[in-house]
DRENFI-954954 format. One record per residue (C-alpha): x, y, z; residue number from 1. Coordinates in steps of 0.2 Angstrom, whole numbers, plus 5000, padded with zeros to 4 digits. Example, Ala and Ser with C-alpha at 12.3 -4.5 7.8 and 13.67 -1.06 7.14 Angstrom:
<atoms>
- x, y, z, n
- 5062, 4978, 5039, 1
- 5068, 4995, 5036, 2
</atoms>
This chain:
<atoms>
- x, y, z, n
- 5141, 4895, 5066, 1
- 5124, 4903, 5070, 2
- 5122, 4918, 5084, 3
- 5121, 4914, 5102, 4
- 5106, 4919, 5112, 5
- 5118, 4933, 5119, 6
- 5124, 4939, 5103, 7
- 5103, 4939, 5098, 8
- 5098, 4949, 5113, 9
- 5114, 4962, 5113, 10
- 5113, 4962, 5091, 11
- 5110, 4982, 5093, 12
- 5126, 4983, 5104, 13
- 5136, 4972, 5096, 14
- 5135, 4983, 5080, 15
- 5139, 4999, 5088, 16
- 5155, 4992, 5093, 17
- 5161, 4984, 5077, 18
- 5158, 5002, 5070, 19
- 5169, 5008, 5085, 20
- 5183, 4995, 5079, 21
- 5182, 5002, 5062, 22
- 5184, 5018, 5065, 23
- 5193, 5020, 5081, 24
- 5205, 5002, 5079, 25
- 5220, 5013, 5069, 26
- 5218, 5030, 5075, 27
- 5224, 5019, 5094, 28
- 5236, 5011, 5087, 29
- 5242, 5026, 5080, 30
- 5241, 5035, 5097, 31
- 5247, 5021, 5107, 32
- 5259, 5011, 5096, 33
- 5264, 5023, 5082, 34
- 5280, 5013, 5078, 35
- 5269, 4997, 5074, 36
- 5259, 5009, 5062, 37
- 5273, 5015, 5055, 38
- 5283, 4999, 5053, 39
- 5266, 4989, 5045, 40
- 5262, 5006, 5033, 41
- 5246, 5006, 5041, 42
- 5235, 5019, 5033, 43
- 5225, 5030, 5046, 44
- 5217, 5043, 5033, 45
- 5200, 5038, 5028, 46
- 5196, 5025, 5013, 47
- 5186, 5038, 5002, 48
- 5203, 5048, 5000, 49
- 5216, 5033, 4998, 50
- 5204, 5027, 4985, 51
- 5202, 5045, 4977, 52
- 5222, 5046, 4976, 53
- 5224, 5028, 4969, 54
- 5214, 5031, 4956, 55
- 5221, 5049, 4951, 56
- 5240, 5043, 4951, 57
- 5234, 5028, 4939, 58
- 5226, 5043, 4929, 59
- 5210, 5034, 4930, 60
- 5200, 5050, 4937, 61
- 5205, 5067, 4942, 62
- 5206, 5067, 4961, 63
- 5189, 5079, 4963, 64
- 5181, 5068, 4950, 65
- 5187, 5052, 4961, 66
- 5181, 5060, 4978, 67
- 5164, 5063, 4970, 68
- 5161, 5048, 4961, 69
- 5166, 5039, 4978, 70
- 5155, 5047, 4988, 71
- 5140, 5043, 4973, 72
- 5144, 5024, 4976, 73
- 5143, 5027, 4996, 74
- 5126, 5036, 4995, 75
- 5119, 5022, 4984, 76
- 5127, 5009, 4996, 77
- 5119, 5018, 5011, 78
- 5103, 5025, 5005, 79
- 5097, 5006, 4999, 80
- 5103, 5001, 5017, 81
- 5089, 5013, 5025, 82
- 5080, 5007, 5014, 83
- 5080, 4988, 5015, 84
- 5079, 4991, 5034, 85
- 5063, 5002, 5034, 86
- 5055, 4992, 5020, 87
- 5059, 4978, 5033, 88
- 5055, 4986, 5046, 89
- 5037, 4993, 5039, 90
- 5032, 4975, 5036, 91
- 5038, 4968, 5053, 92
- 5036, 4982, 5064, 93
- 5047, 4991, 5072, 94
- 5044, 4984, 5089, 95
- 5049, 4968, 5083, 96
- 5064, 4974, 5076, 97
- 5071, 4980, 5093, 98
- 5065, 4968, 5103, 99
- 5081, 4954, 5112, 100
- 5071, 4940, 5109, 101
- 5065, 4930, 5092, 102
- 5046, 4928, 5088, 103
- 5036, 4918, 5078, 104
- 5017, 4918, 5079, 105
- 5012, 4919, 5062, 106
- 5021, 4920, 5045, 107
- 5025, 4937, 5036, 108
- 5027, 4935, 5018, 109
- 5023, 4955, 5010, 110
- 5035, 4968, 5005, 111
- 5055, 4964, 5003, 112
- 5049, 4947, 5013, 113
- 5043, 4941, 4997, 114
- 5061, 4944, 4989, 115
- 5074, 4941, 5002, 116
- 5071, 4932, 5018, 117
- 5081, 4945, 5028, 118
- 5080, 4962, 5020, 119
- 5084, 4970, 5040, 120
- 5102, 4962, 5039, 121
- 5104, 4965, 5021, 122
- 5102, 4983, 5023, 123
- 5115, 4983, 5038, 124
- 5126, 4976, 5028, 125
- 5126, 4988, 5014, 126
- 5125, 5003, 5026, 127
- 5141, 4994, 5033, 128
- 5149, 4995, 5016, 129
- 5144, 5013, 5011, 130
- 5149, 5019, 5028, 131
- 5167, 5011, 5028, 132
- 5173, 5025, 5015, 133
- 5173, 5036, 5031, 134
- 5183, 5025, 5039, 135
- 5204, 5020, 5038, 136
- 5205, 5004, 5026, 137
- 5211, 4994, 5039, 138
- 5196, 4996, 5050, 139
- 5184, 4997, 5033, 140
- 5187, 4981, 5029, 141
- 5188, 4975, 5047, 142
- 5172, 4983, 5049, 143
- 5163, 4974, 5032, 144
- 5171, 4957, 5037, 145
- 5161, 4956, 5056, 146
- 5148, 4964, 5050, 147
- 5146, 4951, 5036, 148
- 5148, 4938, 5045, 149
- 5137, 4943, 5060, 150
- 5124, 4945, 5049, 151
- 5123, 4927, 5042, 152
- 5126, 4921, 5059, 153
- 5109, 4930, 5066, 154
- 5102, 4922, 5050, 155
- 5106, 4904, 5054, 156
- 5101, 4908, 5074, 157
- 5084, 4912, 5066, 158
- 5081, 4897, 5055, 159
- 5078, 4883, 5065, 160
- 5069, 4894, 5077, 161
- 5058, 4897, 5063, 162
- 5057, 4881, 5056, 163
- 5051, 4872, 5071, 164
- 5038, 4887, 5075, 165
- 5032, 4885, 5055, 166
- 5035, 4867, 5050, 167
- 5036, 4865, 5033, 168
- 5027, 4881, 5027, 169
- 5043, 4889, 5032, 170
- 5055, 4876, 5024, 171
- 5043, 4879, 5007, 172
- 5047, 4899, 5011, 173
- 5064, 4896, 5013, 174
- 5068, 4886, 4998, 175
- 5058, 4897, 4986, 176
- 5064, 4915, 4992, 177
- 5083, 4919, 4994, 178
- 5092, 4920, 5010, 179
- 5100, 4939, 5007, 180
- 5101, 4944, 4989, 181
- 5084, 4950, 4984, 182
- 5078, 4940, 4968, 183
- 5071, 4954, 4955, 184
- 5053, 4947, 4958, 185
- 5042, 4941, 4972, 186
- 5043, 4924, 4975, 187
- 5029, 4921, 4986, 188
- 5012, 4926, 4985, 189
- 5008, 4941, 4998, 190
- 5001, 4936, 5015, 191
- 4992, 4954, 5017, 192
- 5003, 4963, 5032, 193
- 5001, 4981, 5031, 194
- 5014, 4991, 5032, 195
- 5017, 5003, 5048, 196
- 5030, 5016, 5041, 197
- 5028, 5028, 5054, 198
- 5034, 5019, 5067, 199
- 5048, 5011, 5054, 200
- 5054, 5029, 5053, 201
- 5055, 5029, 5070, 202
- 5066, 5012, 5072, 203
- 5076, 5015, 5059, 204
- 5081, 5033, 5062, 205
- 5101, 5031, 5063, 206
- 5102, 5024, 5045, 207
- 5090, 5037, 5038, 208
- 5101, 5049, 5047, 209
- 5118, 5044, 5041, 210
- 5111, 5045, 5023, 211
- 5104, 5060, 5022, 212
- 5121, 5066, 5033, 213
- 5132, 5060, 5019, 214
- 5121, 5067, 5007, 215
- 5119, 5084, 5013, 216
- 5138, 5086, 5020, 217
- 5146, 5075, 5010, 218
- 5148, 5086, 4995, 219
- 5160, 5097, 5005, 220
- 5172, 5083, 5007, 221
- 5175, 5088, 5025, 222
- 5173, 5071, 5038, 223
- 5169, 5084, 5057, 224
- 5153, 5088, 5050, 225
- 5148, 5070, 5044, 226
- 5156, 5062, 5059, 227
- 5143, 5074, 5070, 228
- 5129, 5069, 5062, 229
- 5133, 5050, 5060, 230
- 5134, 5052, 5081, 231
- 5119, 5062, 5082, 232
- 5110, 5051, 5068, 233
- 5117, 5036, 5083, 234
- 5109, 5044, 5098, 235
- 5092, 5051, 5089, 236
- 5091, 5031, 5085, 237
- 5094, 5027, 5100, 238
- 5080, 5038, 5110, 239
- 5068, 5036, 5098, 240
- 5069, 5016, 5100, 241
- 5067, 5020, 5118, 242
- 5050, 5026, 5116, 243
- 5045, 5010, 5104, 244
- 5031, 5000, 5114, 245
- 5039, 4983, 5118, 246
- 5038, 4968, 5105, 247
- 5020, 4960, 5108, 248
- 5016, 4942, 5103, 249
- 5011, 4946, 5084, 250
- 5031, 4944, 5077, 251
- 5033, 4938, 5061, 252
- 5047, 4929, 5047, 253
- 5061, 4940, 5050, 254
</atoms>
C-alpha cells in the first residue's frame, strides 16, 4: 500500500491534481455530460452552501449564521494545516520538504516531531478538508478521500526507509510517538534542531496563502475572489520553492 518512488518524487504534482479533480470533476461533467449530472442529481454548487441550506431547512441555523459558522470550521481546518506544515517544515527545513527523494542522515525529534511522526501530511490533510467547502460535494469528498489515502501511503513509503537508515532508534521512535494524530504531549525527549522559519514561510507559502485568502475574502461569501487567491497563493508557492537551495545531505525523520 505504501507510495512508489514515482508517486514520492512527483508528491507536489500529484496533489495539485487531486485538487484539480475536486473542483474541476463536476463542473466537466456538467459541461460535457449534463444529462448524467442531471439524471445522478449531482450537485455542482459548492459544499459551504449545500451545507448552509441543509442546515437552515432543518431549522438548525439561519442560512447567514450557517454560511458563517461554515466558514469558522474551514478557517480552523486550514489555518492548523499551515500550521502543522510550517511547524514541520521549520524543524526539517524546507529544502528537505521539496526535495524528490527521501533522506535520512541523522534523526529529528523536536517540534510537532515529538508529537506526531508526520505533522507535514497531517497538515495537508486538514488543508484538504477545510479547503473542500469550496468545492462541489462530489469532488470534496473525492478530494478528502485520495488525499487521505495518499498521505498514509507516503507515510508507509517512508518507514522502512527510515527503519533500515536508523535501526532500532527509529522503531523505539516509532512505537512511542503517533503516526498522524498528534498526542497532547511530547513523547520523546528533544534532540536540539533549531527551527528555520524563514525559509519555512517560504516553503510553505501556498497554504499560508489560502488561509489567510479565506480569511480575508471569505467573509463576503463570494468564491471569484477566494478562487484568485487560492491560484495566486498556488503559483507564489510554486516560485518561491524554485528559489529553495536544493535538499543537501543533513535530512532528517520526516
Amino acid at each position: 500500500m505504501q507510495a512508489t518512488r514515482f508517486e514520492y518524487r512527483f508528491r507536489f504534482a500529484i496533489h495539485v491534481l487531486i485538487y484539480v479533480l475536486g473542483f474541476g470533476l463536476v463542473p466537466l461533467l456538467d459541461r460535457f455530460t449534463p444529462g448524467i449530472v442531471q439524471a445522478l442529481s449531482i450537485a455542482t454548487r459548492s459544499t459551504w452552501l449545500i451545507a448552509a441550506s441543509i442546515l437552515a431547512r432543518q431549522h438548525l441555523l439561519t442560512f447567514s449564521t450557517a454560511t458563517v459558522v461554515l466558514l469558522i470550521v474551514a478557517l480552523v481546518f486550514t489555518g492548523l494545516g499551515a500550521w502543522f506544515r510550517l511547524w514541520g517544515a521549520a524543524y526539517v527545513g524546507a529544502r528537505v520538504v521539496k526535495s524528490s527523494e527521501m533522506h535520512g542522515e541523522r534523526m529529528l525529534a523536536d517540534g510537532p516531531y515529538r508529537r506526531t511522526r508526520n505533522p507535514l501530511y497531517l497538515g495537508t490533510l486538514l488543508h484538504t478538508i477545510g479547503l473542500a467547502i469550496l468545492m462541489p460535494p462530489v469532488g470534496a469528498a473525492l478530494a478528502i478521500a485520495l488525499v487521505w489515502i495518499f498521505q498514509i501511503r507516503l507515510a508507509l513509503a517512508e518507514e522502512p526507509f527510515l527503519t533500515a537508515k536508523f535501526g532500532q532508534a527509529y522503531v523505539e521512535y516509532k512505537n512511542a510517538v503517533p503516526r498522524f494524530l498528534p498526542a497532547p504531549t511530547p513523547q520523546v525527549a528533544a534532540s536540539g534542531a533549531q527551527a528555520h522559519w524563514g525559509q519555512a514561510v517560504l516553503g510553505e507559502l501556498y497554504f499560508i496563502g489560502v488561509f489567510v485568502t479565506m480569511a480575508v475574502f471569505g467573509w463576503n461569501f463570494n468564491a471569484d475572489p477566494m478562487f484568485r487567491g487560492i491560484l495566486i497563493s498556488l503559483g507564489a508557492g510554486i516560485v518561491a520553492r524554485a528559489f529553495l537551495p536544493q535538499a543537501a545531505q543533513e535530512s532528517q525523520v520526516h
